[in-house]
C-alpha positions in Angstrom: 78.5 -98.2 -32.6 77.4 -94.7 -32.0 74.3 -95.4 -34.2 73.8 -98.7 -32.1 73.6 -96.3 -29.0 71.5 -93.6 -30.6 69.0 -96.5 -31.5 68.8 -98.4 -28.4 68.4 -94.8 -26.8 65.1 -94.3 -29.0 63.9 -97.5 -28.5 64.6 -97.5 -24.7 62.7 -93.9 -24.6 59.5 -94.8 -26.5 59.4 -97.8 -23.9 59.8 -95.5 -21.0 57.0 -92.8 -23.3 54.8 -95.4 -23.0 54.9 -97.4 -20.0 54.5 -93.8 -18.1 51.6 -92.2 -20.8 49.8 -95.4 -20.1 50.0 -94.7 -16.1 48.7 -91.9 -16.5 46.0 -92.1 -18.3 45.0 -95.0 -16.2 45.9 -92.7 -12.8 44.2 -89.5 -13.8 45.4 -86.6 -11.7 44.5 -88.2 -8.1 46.9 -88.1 -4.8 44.6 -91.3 -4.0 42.1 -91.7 -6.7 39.1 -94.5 -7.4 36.8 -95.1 -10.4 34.4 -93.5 -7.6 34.6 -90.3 -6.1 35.2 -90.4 -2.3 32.6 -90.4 -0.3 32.1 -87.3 2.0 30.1 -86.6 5.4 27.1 -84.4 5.5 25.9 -81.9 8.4 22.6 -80.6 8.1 21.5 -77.9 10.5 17.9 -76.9 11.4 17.6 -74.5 13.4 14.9 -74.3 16.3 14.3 -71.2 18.8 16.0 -73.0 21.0 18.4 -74.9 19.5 19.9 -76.2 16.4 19.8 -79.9 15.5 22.5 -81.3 13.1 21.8 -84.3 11.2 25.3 -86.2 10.5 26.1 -88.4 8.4 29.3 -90.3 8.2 30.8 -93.4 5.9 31.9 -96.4 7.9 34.9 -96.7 6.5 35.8 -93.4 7.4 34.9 -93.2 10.9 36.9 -96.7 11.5 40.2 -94.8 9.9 39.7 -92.0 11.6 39.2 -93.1 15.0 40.8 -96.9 14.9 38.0 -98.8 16.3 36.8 -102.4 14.7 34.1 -101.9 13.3 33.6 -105.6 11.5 31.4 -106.0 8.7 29.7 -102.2 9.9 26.4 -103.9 10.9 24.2 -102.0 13.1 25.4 -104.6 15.8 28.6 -103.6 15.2 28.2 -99.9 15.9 26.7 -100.5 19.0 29.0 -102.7 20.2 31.7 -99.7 20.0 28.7 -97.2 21.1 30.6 -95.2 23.7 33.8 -95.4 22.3 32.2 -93.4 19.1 30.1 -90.9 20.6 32.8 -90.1 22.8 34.7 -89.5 19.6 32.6 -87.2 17.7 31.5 -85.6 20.8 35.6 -84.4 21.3 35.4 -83.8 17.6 32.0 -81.5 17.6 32.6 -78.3 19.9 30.6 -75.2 18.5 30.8 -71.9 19.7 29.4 -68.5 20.2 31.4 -65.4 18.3 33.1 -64.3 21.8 34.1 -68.2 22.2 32.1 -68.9 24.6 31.1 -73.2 24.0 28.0 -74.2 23.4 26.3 -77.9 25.1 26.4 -80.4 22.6 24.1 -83.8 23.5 24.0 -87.0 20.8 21.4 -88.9 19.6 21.0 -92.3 18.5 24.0 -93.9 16.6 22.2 -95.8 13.2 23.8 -97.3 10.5 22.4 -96.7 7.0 23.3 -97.2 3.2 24.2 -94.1 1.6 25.6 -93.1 -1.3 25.0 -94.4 -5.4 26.6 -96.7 -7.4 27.5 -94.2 -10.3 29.2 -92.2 -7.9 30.6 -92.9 -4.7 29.5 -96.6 -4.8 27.1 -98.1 -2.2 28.6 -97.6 1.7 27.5 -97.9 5.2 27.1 -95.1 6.8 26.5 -93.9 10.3 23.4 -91.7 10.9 23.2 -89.4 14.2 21.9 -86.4 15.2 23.1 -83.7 17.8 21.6 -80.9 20.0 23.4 -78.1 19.9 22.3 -75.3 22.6 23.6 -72.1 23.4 25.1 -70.6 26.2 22.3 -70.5 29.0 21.4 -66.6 29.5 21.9 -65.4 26.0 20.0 -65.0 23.3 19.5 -68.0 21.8 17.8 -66.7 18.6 20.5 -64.1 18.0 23.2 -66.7 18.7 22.0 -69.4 16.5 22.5 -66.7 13.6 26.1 -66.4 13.4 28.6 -69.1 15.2 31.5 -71.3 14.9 30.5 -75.0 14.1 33.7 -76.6 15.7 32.9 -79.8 13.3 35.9 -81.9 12.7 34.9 -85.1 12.9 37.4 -87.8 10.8 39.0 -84.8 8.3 40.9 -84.4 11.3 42.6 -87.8 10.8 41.7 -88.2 6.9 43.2 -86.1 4.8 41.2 -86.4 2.0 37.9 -86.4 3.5 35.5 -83.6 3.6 32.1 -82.7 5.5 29.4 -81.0 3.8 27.2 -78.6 5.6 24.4 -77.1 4.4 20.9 -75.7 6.3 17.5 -76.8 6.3 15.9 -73.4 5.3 12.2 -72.7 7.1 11.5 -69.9 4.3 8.5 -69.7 2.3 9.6 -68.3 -0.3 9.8 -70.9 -3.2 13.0 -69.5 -4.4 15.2 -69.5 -0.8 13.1 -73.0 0.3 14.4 -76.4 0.9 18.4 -77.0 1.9 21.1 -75.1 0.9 24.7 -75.6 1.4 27.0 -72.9 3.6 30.1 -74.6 3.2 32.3 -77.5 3.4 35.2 -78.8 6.1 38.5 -79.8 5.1 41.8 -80.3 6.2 44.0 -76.9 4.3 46.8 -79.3 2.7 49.2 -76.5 3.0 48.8 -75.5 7.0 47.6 -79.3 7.5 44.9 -78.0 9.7 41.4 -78.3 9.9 39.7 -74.5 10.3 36.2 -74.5 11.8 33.5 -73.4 9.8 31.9 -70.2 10.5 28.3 -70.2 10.3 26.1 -67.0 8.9 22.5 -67.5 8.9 22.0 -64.3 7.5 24.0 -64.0 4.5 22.2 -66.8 3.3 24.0 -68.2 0.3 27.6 -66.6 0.2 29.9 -66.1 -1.9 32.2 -68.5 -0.2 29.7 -71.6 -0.5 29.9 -71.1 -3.6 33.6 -71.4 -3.8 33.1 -74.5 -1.6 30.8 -76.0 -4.2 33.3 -75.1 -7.0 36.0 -76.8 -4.9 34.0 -80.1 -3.9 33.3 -80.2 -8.2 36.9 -80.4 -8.4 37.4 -82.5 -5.7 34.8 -85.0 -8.1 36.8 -85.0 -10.8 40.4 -85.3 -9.4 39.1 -88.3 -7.3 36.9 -90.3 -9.8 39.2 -91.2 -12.5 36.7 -92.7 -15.1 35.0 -89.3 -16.1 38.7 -87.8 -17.2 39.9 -91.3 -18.6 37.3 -91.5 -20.9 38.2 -88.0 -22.4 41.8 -88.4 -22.4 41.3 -91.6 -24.0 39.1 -90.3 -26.7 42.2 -87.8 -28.0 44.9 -90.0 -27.4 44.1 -90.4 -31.5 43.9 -86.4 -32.0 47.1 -85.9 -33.4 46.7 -88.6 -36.1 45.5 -89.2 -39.5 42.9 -91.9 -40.3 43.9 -93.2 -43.0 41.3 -95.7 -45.6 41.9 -99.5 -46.0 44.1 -99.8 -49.0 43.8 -102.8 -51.2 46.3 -104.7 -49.0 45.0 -103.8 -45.9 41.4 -104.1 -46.6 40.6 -106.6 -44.6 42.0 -104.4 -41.3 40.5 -101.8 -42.4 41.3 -98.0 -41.6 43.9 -97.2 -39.3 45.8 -94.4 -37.5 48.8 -93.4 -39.6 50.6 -90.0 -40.0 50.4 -86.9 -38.5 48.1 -83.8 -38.5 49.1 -80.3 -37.9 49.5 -78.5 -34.7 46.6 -76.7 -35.4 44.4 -79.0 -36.3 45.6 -81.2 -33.7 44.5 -78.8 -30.5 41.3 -78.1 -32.7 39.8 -81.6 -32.5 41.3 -81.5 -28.5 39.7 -78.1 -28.3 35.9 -79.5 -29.7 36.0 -82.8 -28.3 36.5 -80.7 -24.9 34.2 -78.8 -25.3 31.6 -81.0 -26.6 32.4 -83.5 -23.6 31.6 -80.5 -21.3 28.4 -79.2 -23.0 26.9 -82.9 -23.0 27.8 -83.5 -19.5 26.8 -79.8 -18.0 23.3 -80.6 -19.5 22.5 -84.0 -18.0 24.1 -82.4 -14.9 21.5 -80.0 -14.5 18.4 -82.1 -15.3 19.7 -85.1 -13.0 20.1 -82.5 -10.5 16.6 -81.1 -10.8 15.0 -84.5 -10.4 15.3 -86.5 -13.7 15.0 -90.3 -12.5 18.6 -91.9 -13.1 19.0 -95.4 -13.2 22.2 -95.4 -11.3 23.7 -98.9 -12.1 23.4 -98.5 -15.5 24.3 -95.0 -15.8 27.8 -96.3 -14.0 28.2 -99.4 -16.3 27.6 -96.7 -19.4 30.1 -95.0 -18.8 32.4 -98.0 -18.4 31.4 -98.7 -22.1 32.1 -95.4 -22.7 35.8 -96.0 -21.7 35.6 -98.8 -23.5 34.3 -97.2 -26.8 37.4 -94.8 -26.3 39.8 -97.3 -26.2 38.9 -99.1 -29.1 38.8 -95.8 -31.4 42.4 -95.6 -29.9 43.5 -98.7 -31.1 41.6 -98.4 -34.8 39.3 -95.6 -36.2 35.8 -96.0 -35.2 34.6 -92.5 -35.9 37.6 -90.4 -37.7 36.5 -87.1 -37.2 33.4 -87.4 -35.0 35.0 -87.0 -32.0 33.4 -84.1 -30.4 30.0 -86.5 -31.4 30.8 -89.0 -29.5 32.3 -87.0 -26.9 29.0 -85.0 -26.5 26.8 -88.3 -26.9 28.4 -89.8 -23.7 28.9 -86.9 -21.7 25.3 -86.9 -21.6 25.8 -90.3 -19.6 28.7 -89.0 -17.5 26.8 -85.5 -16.4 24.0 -88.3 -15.1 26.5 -89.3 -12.6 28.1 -86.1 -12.2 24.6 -85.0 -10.8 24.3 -87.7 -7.7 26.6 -85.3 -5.6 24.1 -82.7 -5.8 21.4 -84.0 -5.8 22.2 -86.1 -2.4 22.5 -82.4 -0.5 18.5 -81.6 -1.2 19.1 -78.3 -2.2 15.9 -76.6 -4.5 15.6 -72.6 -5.5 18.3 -70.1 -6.0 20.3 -72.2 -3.5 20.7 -75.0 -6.1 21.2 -72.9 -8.9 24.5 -71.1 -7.0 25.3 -74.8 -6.1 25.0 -76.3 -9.6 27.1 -73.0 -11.3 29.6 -73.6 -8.5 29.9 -77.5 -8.8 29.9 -77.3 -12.7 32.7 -74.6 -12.9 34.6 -76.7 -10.3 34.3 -79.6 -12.8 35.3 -78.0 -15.9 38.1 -76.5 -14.2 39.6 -79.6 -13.0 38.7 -81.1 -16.0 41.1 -78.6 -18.2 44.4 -79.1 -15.8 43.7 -82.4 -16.4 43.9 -81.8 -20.3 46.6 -79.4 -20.3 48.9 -81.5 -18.1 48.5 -84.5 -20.1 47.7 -83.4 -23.5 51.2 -82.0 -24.5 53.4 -84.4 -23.8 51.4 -87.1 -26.2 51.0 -84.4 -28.8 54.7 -83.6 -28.4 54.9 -87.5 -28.6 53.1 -87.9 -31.5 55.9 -86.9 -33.5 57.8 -89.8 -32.5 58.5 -93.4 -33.2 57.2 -93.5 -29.5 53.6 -92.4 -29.7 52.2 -95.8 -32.0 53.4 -98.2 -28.9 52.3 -95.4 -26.6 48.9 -95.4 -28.1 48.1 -98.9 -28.1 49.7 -99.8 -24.9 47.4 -97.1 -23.1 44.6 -98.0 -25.4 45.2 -102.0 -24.2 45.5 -101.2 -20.5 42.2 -98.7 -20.1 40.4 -101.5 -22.2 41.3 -103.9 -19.6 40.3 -101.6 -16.9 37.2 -100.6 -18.5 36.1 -104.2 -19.0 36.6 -104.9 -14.9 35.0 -101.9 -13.7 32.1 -103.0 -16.6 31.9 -106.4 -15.1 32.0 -104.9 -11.7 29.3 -102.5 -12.0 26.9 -105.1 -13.6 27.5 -107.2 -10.4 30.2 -109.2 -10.5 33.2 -108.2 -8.2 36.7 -108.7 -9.6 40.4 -107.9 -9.0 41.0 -106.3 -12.1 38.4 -103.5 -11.3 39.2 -103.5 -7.8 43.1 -102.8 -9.3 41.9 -100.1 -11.4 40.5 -98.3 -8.4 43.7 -98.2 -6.5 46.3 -97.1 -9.1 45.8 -93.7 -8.4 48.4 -93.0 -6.0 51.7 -92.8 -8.4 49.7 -90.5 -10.9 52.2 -87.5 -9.8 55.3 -89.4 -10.9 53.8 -91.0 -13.5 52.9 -87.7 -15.0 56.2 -86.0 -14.2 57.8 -89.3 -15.9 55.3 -88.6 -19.4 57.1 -84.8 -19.4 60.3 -86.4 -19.0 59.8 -89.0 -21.8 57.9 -86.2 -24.5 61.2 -84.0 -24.0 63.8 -87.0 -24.1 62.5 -88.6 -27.0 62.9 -85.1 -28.7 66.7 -84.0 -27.2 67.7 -87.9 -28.0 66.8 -87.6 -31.9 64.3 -89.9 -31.5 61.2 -87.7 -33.0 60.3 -88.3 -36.5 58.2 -85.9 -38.0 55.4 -88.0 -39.8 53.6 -86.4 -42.7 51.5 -83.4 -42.0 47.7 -83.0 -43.0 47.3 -82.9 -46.7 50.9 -84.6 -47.1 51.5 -88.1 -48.2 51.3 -90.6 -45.4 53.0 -93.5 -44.8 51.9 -96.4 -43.2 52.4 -97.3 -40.3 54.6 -100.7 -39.9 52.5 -102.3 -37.2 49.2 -100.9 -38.9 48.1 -99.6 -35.4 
């Protein structure tokens, strides 16, 4: 009886190990993740002796949530249907003012809609296009005002928490190094105070050293809400703890397959390359999309959908024993394409870019390795399990399926498996708190099995996954 219980408690667990490692890998690390990353608002400021005239831009979708109003199929009609009831909005929502506090007059354009955003990032969106006058106080100086003030933007982050506005400045200089756009920082709602603080704005510091913290947040920010960059790497080493082992004369026709178990060492070695090689091939591509290399978006995204797909099927069976970091490398030249549509969409050029790129790239990679460390020892603690084979090819099934709808969807065709895929993302805390859970249970349970280390005799695997 006792043995009957001990079983059924190992079998029960490796259910649980995988049903929750599968989650996860499929959730990523998102509060509300996408196979896209979210799309954000952009202020641009040019500044005038006068004046200073901000060019915003806002996604439909967000405004409506934000502020409530029907906004139908967000045609230009549409829009100006609900005219007054929007500019009154992002009037209350756009009050700048001087350093003493003194407000500033703030007068609205035109309300436009246009389509913004790319398909290998954010996806194609409506967006509303408006620009707004923003004057200082009448009898002071207006030049020396313009140079330092609060922006008092806080427009839809106000109501969405995980929206954020972009702001950068169109620079006048002429000096080919400081020229173009360059970004001075970014609005969000702090999720710990859950307030909106307004941005301060310093013409003369030029590019600070807290833009670039707001460019290495908004690269995090990427990866924690796209969930097809980080599910193709954590895909890719859900075999790393495993031996490859050759068809044997009775398994010829099926042909190599995961069996056994590596050391710990050489275990975090292949995570360690395949890391590494993911981020060099990525932070490459990054910079030259950035710069201006032409990118054909849709099939940039639909690559990288194959790329998932690739993963999932060296998961399942040994496509490349060995040559992870390869592959990894190979299509994170694909992924650092996409990567590069944020960046690229803020115009920046010069030094300003190069700050922005360092920034937005560190952000990435450092996002990128919570991911990997909150996910990575659980399945190698796994791995010595009877749980980790149904695991593997449970997880390995489910991101296949996904990676086939997003696929499909990316090449045109709209489905509900893709559009599933997209909206997971909210039980990825649970889910990953459930994969600790299940790694430590399936160990205090008795139900770890310590397969044969590299260079021992392995034994097949029953189900010859």
């Amino acid at each position: 009886m006792q043995h009957s219980l001990q079983r059924l408690l190992r079998v029960a667990t490796g259910a649980l190990a995988a049903l929750v490692a599968a989650a996860v890998l499929l959730l990523g690390t998102a509060g509300s993740a996408s196979a896209h990353v979210v799309p954000s608002s952009t202020v641009e400021l040019a500044v005038t002796d006068s004046d200073v005239v901000a060019t915003v831009e806002i996604p439909l979708d967000d405004l409506e949530a934000a502020t409530g109003i029907d906004l139908g199929d967000e045609t230009q009609a549409d829009v100006d249907a609900n005219a007054d009831a929007i500019e009154a909005y992002l009037l209350e929502h756009f009050t700048p003012t001087s350093d003493d506090g003194t407000e500033w007059t703030v007068t609205e354009g035109d309300l436009t809609v246009v389509s913004a955003g790319d398909s290998a990032t954010t996806g194609v969106y409506n967006a509303l296009e408006t620009t707004f006058t923003l004057t200082p106080p009448a009898g002071t100086d207006a030049a020396e005002e313009e140079q330092s003030f609060d922006l008092g933007f806080d427009a839809i982050v106000e109501k969405v928490a995980t929206h954020t506005v972009i702001v950068t400045v169109a620079s006048d200089s002429t000096d080919d190094d400081f020229s173009g756009a360059y970004e001075v920082g970014t609005v969000k709602r702090d999720t710990v105070t859950n307030e909106v603080e307004s941005l301060h704005i310093d013409l003369d510091s030029g590019t600070s050293s807290s833009a670039f913290l707001d460019m290495v947040q908004l690269g995090i920010s990427h990866i924690r809400e796209g969930t097809d960059h980080q599910l193709f790497l954590l895909t890719l080493l859900l075999p790393a703890p495993l031996l490859a082992m050759p068809a044997s004369a009775t398994t010829r026709a099926r042909g190599r397959r995961w069996a056994g178990r590596v050391g710990g060492v050489t275990a975090w070695r292949r995570i360690g390359a395949t890391t590494l090689a993911f981020t060099l091939g990525h932070s490459i591509t990054l910079a030259l999309g950035t710069i201006g290399v032409p990118v054909a978006e849709r099939w940039v995204e639909a690559a990288i959908a194959i790329s998932i797909l690739v993963a999932s099927a060296h998961a399942v069976r040994p496509l490349f024993p060995g040559r992870e970091a390869l592959v990894a490398g190979a299509f994170g030249l694909v992924h650092g394409l996409a990567f590069s549509e944020t960046l690229r969409a803020l115009d920046l050029s010069g030094w300003h870019l190069v700050v922005a790129l360092l920034g937005f790239n560190i952000g990435i990679e450092v996002m990128q390795l919570v991911v990997v460390a909150l996910v990575l020892p659980p399945l190698v603690l796994l791995s010595r399990s009877r749980a980790y084979e149904p695991l593997r090819l449970l997880a390995a099934a489910l991101t296949g399926v996904a990676a086939c709808g997003w696929l499909a969807a990316r090449v045109g065709w709209a489905n509900p498996v893709a559009d599933g895929a997209d909206q997971l993302g909210d039980w990825s805390l649970p889910a990953l708190t459930a994969l600790w859970l299940g790694a430590l249970l399936a160990l205090v349970v008795g139900g770890a099995r310590r397969s044969p280390a590299a260079g021992e005799a392995a034994r097949p695997s029953r189900s010859g996954g």
